[in-house]
C-alpha positions as CSV (number, residue, x, y, z in Angstrom):
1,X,-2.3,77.1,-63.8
2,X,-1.8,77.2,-60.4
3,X,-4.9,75.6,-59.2
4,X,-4.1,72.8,-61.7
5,X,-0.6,72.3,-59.8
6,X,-1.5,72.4,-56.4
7,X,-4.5,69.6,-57.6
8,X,-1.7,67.4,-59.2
9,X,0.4,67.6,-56.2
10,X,-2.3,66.6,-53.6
11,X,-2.9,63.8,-56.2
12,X,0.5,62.9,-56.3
13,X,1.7,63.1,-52.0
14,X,-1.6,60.9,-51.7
15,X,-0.1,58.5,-54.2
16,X,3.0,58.1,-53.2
17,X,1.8,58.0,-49.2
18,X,-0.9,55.0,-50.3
19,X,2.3,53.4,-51.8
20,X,4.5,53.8,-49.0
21,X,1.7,52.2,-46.9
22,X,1.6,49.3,-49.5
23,X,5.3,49.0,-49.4
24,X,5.6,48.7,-45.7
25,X,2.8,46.2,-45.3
26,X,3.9,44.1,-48.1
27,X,2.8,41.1,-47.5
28,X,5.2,39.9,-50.0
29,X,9.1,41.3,-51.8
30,X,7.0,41.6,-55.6
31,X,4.0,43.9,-53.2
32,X,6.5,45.9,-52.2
33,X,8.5,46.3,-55.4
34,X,5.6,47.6,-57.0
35,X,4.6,49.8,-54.6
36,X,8.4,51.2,-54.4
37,X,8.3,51.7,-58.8
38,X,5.0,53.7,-58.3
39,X,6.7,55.9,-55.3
40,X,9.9,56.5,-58.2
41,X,7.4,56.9,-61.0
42,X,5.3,59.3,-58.6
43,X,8.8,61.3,-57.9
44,X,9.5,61.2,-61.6
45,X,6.1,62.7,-62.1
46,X,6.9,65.4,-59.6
47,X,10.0,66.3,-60.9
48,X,8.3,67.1,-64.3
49,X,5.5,69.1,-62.5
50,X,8.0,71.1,-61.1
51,X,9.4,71.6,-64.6
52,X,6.4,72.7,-66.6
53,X,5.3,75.0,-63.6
54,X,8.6,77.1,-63.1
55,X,9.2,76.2,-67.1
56,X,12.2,74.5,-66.4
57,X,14.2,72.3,-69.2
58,X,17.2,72.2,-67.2
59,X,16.1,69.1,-64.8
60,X,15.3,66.7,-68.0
61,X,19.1,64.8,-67.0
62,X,17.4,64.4,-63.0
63,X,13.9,63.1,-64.5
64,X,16.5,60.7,-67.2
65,X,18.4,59.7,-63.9
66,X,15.7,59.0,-62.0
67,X,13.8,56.7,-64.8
68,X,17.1,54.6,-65.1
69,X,17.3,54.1,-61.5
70,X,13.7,53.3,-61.1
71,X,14.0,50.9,-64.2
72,X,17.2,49.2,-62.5
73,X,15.9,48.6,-59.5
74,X,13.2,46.6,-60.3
75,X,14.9,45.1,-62.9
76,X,17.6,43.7,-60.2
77,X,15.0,42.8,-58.0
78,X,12.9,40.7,-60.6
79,X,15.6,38.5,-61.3
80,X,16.3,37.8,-57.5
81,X,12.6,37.1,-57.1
82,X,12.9,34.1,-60.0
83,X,15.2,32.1,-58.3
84,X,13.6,32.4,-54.8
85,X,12.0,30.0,-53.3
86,X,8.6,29.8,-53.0
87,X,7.9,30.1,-49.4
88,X,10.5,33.2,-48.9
89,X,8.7,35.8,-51.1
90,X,7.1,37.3,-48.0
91,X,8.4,38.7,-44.6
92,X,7.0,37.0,-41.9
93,X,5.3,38.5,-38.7
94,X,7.0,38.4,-34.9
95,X,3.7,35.6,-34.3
96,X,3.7,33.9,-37.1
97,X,7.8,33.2,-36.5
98,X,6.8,31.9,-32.7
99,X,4.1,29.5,-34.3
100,X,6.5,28.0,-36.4
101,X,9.1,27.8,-33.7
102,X,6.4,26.3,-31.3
103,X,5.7,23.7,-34.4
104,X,9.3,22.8,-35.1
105,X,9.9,22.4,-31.2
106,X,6.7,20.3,-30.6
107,X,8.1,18.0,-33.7
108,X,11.3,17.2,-31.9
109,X,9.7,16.8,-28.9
110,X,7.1,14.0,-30.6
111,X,10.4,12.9,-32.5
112,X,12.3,12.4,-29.2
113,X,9.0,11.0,-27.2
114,X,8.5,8.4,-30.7
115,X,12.4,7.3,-30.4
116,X,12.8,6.8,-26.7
117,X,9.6,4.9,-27.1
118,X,11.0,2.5,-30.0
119,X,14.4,2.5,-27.8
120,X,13.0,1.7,-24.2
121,X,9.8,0.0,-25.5
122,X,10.9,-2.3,-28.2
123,X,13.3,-4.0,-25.6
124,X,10.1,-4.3,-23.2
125,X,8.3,-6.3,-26.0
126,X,10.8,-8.6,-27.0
127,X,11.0,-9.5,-23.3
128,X,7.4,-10.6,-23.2
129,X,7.7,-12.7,-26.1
């Protein structure tokens, strides 16, 4: 029995470690909810090892508890992620942030350049005319 325990709770720390990589590399909030649900459910799991090992009935409420909270959670989180927009699901990296600053900045600059253009040069043309 205890040979089958020790095996189920390698299984289950490699599990949960996997899903706390997943969760911290995302790349997007519905990634990282999943992998959050399979860390509860891997807890959950835990808890009830613990249980039938030591023979245990007394932690059913904690193994309850942690099922609702699990549920809940991803629950809350699903309806958030239906009204988000569809760009925002996914936290962007410190370079992809500057290349999108860079890109915004070089549009004001070609917006500025385009409008002192029209301003200085359309005055230029009607003078030659």
């Amino acid at each position: 029995m205890i040979v089958v325990a020790v095996v189920c709770t390698v299984m289950l720390v490699v599990g949960a470690a996997l899903a706390i990589v997943r969760a911290e590399k995302g790349p997007s909030m519905l990634d990282r909810t999943v992998a959050l649900d399979v860390v509860v459910a891997t807890m959950i799991v835990g808890v009830a090892l613990y249980a039938a090992v030591h023979r245990r009935a007394d932690v059913v409420p904690v193994l309850v508890v942690l099922s609702l909270v699990g549920f809940v959670g991803s629950v809350t989180i699903a309806r958030f992620a239906a009204v988000e927009p569809e760009g925002e699901g996914r936290v962007r990296t410190r370079e992809e942030l500057a290349a999108e600053e860079a890109a915004r900045v070089e549009e004001q600059r070609e917006a500025q350049a385009h409008e002192h253009e029209e301003h200085h040069g359309g005055g230029a043309e009607g003078e030659v005319r």
